[in-house]
N, C-alpha and C positions, 0 to 999 in steps of 0.2 A: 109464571114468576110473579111474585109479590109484591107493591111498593117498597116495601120496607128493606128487601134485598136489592131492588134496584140502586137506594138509596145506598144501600152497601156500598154493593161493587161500583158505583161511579163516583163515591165520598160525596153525595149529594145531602141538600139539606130537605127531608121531608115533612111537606104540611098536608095533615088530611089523614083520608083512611090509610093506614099501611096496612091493612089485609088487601086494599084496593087488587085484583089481579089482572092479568095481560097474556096476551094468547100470541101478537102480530106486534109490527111495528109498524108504523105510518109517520111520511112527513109531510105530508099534503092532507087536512083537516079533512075535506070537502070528500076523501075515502073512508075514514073514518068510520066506526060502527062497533058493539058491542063487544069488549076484549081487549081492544087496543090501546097500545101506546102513543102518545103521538107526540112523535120529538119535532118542538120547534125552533127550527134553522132558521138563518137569515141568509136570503140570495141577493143576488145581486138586484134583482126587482122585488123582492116582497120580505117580509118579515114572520116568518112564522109563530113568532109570542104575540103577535096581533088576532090570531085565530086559536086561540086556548082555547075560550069559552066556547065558539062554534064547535069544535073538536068535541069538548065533555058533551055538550048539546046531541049529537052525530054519537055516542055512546062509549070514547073514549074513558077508560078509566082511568088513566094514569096522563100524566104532561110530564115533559123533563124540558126545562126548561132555561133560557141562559136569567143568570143570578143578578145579572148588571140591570136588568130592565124591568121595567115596572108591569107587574106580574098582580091576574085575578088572584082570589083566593078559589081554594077547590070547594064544588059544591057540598053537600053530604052523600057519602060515599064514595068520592072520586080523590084521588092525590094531585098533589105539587111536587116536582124534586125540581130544583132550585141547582145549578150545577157551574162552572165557571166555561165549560165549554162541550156545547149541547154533541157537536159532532164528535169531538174526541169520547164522550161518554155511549155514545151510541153505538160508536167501533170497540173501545171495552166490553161495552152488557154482549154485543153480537161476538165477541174473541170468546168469552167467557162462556157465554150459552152453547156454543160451538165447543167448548173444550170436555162441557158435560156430555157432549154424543160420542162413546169411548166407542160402541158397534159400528158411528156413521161411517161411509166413505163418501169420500167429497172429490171429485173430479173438476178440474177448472180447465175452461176454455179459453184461449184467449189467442190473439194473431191480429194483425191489421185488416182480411177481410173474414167472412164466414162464420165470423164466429157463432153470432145468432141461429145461423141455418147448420154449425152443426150440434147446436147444443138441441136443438127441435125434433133434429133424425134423432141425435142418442135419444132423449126425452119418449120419443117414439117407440122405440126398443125395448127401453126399461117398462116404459105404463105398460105394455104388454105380458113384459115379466113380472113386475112385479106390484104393478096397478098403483093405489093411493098410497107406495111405502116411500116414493120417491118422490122431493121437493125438488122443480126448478124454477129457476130465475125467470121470471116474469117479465115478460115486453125487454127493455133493454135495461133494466135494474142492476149495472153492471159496475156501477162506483164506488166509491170512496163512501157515497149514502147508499146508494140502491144496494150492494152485495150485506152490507151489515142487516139493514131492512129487511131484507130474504131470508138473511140465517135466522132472525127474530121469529121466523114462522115455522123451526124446526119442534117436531113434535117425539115423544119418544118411540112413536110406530114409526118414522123415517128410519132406512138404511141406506139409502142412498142422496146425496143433492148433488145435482150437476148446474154449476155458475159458471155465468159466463163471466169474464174479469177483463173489463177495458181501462185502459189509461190514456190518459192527455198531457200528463207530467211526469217529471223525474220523481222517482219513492212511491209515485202511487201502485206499482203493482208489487213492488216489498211491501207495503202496507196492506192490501188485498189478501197477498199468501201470507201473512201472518196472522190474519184474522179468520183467515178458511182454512189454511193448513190441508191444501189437497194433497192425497196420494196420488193422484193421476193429473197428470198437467197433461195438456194438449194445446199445442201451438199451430194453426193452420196454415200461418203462413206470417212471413214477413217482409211489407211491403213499405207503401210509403207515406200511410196515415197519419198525420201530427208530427211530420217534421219539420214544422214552422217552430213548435214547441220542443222540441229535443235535437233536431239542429243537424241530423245526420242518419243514416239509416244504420250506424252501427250504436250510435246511442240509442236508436229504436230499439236495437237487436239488443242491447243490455238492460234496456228497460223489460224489456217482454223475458227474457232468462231468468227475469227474479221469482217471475210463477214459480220457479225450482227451488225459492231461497228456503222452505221450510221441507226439502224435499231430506229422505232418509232410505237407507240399503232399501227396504221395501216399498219405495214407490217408482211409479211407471213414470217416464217421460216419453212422448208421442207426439210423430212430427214429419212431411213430408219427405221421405226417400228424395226430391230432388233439391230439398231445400240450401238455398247457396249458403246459408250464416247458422249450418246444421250443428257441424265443427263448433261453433264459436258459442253458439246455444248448449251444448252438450259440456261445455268446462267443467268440468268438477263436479259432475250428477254420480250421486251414488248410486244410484239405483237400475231400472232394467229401461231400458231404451227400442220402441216398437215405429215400423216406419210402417208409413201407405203410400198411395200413388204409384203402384207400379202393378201391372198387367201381368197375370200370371206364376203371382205372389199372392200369399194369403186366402188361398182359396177365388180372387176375383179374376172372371178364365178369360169373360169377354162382354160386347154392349152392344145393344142396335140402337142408334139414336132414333126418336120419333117426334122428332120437334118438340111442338109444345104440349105433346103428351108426353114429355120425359125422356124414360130411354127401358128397356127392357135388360136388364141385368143377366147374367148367367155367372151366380156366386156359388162354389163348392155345391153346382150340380142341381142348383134351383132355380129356374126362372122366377124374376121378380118385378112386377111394374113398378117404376120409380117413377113416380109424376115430377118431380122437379127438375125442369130443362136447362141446357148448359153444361157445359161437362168440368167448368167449377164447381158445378152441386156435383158430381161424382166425386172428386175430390173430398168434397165436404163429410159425404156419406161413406169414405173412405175412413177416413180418422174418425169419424163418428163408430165405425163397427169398430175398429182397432181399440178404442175405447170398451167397447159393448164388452169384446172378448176377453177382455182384461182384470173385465166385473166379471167375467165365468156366466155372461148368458146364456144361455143353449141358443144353437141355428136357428132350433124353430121360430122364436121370437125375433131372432135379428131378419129373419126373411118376412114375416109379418111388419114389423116394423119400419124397416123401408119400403113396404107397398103402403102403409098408412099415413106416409108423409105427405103433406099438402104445403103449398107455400104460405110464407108469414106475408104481412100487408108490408106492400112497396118493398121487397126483398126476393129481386127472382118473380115477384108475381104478374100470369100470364092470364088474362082476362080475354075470352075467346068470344067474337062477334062479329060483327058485319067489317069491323077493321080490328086486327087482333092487336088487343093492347098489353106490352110489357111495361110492369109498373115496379122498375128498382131504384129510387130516388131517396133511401135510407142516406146513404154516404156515396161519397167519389174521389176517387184515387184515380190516378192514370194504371193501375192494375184490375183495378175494379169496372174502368169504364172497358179498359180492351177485352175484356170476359166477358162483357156483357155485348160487346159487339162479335165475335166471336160465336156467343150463343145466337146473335140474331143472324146472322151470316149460315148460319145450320139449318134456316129453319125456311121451308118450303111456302110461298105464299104464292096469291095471283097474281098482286097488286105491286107498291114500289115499300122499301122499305124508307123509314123515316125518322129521323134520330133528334131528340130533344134532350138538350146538354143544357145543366144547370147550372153554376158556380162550385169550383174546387175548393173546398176551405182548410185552414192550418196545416198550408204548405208553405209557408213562411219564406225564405229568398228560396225555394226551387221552386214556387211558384211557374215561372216561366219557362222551366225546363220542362217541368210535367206538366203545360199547356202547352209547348212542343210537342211532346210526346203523345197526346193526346190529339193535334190536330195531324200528325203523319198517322196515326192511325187510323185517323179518317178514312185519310188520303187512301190506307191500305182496302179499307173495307169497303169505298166506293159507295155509301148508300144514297138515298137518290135525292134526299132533301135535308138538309141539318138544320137547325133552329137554338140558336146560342143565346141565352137569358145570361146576360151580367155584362157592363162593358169589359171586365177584364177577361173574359174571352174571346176580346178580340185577336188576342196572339193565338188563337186555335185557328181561328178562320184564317189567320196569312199562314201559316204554318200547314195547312190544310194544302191552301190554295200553292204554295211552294212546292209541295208535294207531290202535285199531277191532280188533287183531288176533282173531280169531273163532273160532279152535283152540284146542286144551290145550295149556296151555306149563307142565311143569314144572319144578324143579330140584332136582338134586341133590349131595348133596358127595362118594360115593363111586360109580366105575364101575361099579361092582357091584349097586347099586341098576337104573342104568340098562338093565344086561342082563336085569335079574329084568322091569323093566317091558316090554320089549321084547319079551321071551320071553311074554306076556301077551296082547301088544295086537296082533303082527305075527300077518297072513293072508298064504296067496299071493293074487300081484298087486300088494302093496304094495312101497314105493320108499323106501329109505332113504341119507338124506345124512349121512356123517360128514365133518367140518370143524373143526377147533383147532390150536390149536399144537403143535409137536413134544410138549413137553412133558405133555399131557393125553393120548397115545400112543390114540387110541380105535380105532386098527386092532385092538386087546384085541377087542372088539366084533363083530368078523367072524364069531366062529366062530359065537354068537348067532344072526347074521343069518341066516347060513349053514346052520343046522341046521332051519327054519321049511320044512315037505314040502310037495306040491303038494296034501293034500287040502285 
C-alpha cells in the first residue's frame, strides 16, 4: 500500500513522498524496519508521535499520525499522514485491507481462557498444510491495536489468518469482527476473565457472541459440546454450528495421559504424541481440529500437526529438571487456576508438589468470590506448600484454611520474600506451579527454581 492511499482511506492529510510504500504495521518504533508503517498512539505511559523520527530512523516509511500534536516533517522519501485519530484510522486501513483478500478465510478465536494455546495447535496444522500461505497472530497481538496491526501484514499469497480476538470492554469484540470478518469463529470457552469490566458472566457471554456479529449462512460457529451459555452464544447464528469435547465423537476414541510429556492421542485410528500436558490443552487441541476440518485439511496434516506442538512461554509451559517447573503465569481466573491444578495433581513426581499463586486481576466486586473459590480448591487439591504474592490473597489462604486445607499456605507482599523461601524449601523431585496475572510477572521466579541441583 501507498502513502498516498493510505492518506485516502483514512481522509488523512499527506506530507512527503506519496509513492512512499508499506508492507506491516507497527506501533512500537523500536520494531520498526524497512516497509513499515508506524502508527503513533498515545498510551497511557508513552506517546507515540514522540518516536516519529526514531521510527523513519529504524526504516519506517510512512507515519500516520495524530494532527493535534506537534509533528517532524518526513525525511526525503519517507511520508506524514496527519489524521484526527491515529487508532480509528488504523482499524479503517486494517477493515479495508482486509476487505481486499475476497480468497482469504479468516478464523477467530476467542474465549476467556485458551485462546492463545489454541490458536498455536491450529497454527500448527495449517503450516504444515499449507506452509508460508497462513498469517497468525503474533504473541498476544489480539486488540483493538494488535488484531488491526496483524491484518496490516496480509499479503496476496495468504489464504488463510487465524487471530486471536481478546476483549476487556463492552463493543470491543463487535469492533474486532468487523474489522476481520471471520467465517469461523471459535469460542473455547466462557469463564470469568474481566468481570470487573463487564459486571457479570452473562454480559461476558454477550460480549464474546459478537465474534458472530459479521457472521453469514456460510460461516462456522465452534464451541464446547458442554459449554453451559452455548444456547445463549448460538442466538441467531445463521450458519453451521460444530461442537468438541466429547470422547468418541469426531473421530477422538481415546488418551493415555503421560504427565509432563503430554498425553498420547488415539484420533480416527492414529496415535499421536501431544506434548502439551493437562487435559485443558486437550480441550484446546479439540476445537483447534474442529477448526482444521472446517478449513478441509486432510488427517494427515492434523496428525502431524498436533505432534509439532510445543508450549508458548508462561502458558502451560513445563520445564523439566532436578525440580520440574510449571510456568503458567500469562493470566488467572479461578477456572484457569483449577486446570492448572488439576493438570499438576495428574502429574507423577518424587518430591512434594508446590503451588505459587499470584494476584487475580479485573474481577472487580467478585473478586472475593473467586478468591474463595480459588482457596477451596486448594483445600481440594491438597498440595504441600502454597506461597500467595499480593495481600489480597489473603482471602485464599482463610478460605483455603476453612476448607480442611492441610499444607503451609503462606503470604507474602513482595517477590522476593518468595524466592528467599523457595530457595529454602525446594529439593530435587519437587514440582512447582507458577499462576497469576500478567501483572504479578512471577516468571521473575524461574531462575530460583531453576538453580535447585540434583543432590
Amino acid at each position: 500500500m501507498k502513502a498516498d492511499g493510505i492518506a485516502k482511506i483514512t481522509n488523512g492529510l499527506l506530507v512527503g513522498n506519496s509513492d512512499a510504500e508499506v508492507f506491516r504495521g507497527r506501533a512500537d518504533s523500536r520494531l520498526c524496519r524497512t516497509g513499515d508503517l508506524f502508527v503513533a498512539l498515545e498510551g497511557e505511559r508513552d506517546d507515540g508521535n514522540l518516536y516519529i523520527e526514531s521510527a523513519w530512523e529504524l526504516g519506517a516509511e510512512v507515519a500516520l499520525a495524530d494532527e493535534s500534536k506537534s509533528l517532524p516533517m518526513p525525511p526525503d522519501s519517507k511520508a506524514l499522514i496527519m489524521v484526527s485519530d491515529p487508532l480509528h484510522s488504523l482499524q479503517c486501513l486494517a477493515s479495508y485491507h482486509r476487505s481486499k483478500m475476497s480468497k482469504l478465510k479468516v478464523v477467530g478465536i476467542t474465549g476467556s481462557n485458551g485462546k492463545t494455546t489454541t490458536k498455536e495447535i491450529l497454527a500448527a496444522i495449517l503450516l504444515d498444510w499449507k506452509g508460508d500461505s497462513i498469517l497468525v497472530t503474533e504473541g498476544n497481538y489480539n486488540s483493538d491495536i494488535g488484531l488491526p496491526l496483524t491484518l496490516l501484514s496480509l499479503g496476496t499469497h495468504h489464504e488463510i489468518s487465524v487471530l486471536e480476538m481478546g476483549m476487556n470492554k463492552r463493543g470491543e469484540m463487535a469492533l474486532l469482527a468487523g474489522i476481520a470478518r471471520p467465517e469461523i469463529g471459535l469460542i473455547t470457552n466462557i469463564g470469568s476473565a474481566h468481570l470487573g469490566k463487564l459486571g457479570s458472566v452473562e454480559a461476558l457471554a454477550a460480549e464474546k457472541r459478537n465474534i458472530f456479529s459479521t457472521a453469514r449462512p456460510n460461516s462456522v460457529a465452534i464451541m464446547n459440546e458442554n459449554e453451559l451459555w452455548k444456547d445463549f452464544l448460538l442466538i441467531d447464528f445463521p450458519g453451521k454450528v460444530r461442537f468438541f469435547g466429547e470422547w468418541g465423537k469426531n473421530g477422538w476414541e481415546s488418551y493415555e495421559n503421560k504427565g509432563t510429556d503430554g498425553f498420547v492421542l488415539l484420533w480416527n485410528g492414529r496415535h499421536i504424541d501431544f506434548a502439551l500436558a493437562g487435559y485443558h490443552n486437550l480441550l484446546n487441541a479439540m476445537g483447534a481440529v474442529e477448526a482444521a476440518d472446517a478449513l478441509g485439511v486432510p488427517e494427515e496434516s492434523i496428525a502431524r500437526g498436533l505432534a509439532a506442538v510445543r508450549s508458548v512461554f508462561n502458558r502451560s509451559e513445563i520445564k523439566n529438571g532436578p525440580v520440574v517447573l510449571i510456568r503458567d503465569a500469562y493470566n488467572a481466573n479461578p477456572e484457569s487456576f483449577m486446570a492448572a491444578l488439576d493438570m499438576v495433581s495428574t502429574i507423577r513426581i518424587k518430591g512434594r508438589r508446590v503451588v505459587v499463586l499470584g494476584e487475580l486481576l479485573e474481577l472487580g466486586k467478585h473478586m472475593n468470590e473467586a478468591l474463595n473459590m480459588v482457596g477451596r480448591a486448594l483445600a481440594r487439591h491438597d498440595p504441600d506448600f502454597v506461597l500467595l504474592l499480593g495481600d489480597s490473597l489473603g482471602v485464599v489462604k482463610e478460605s483455603a484454611l476453612v476448607a480442611g486445607f492441610g499444607g503451609a499456605i503462606n503470604l507474602y507482599s513482595e517477590i522476593d520474600e518468595i524466592s528467599k523461601a523457595l530457595s529454602r524449601y525446594l529439593k530435587s523431585g519437587d514440582l512447582v506451579l507458577l499462576k497469576g496475572s500478567r501483572g504479578s510477572a512471577l516468571e521473575r521466579l524461574s531462575e530460583t527454581i531453576e538453580k535447585v541441583d540434583s543432590n
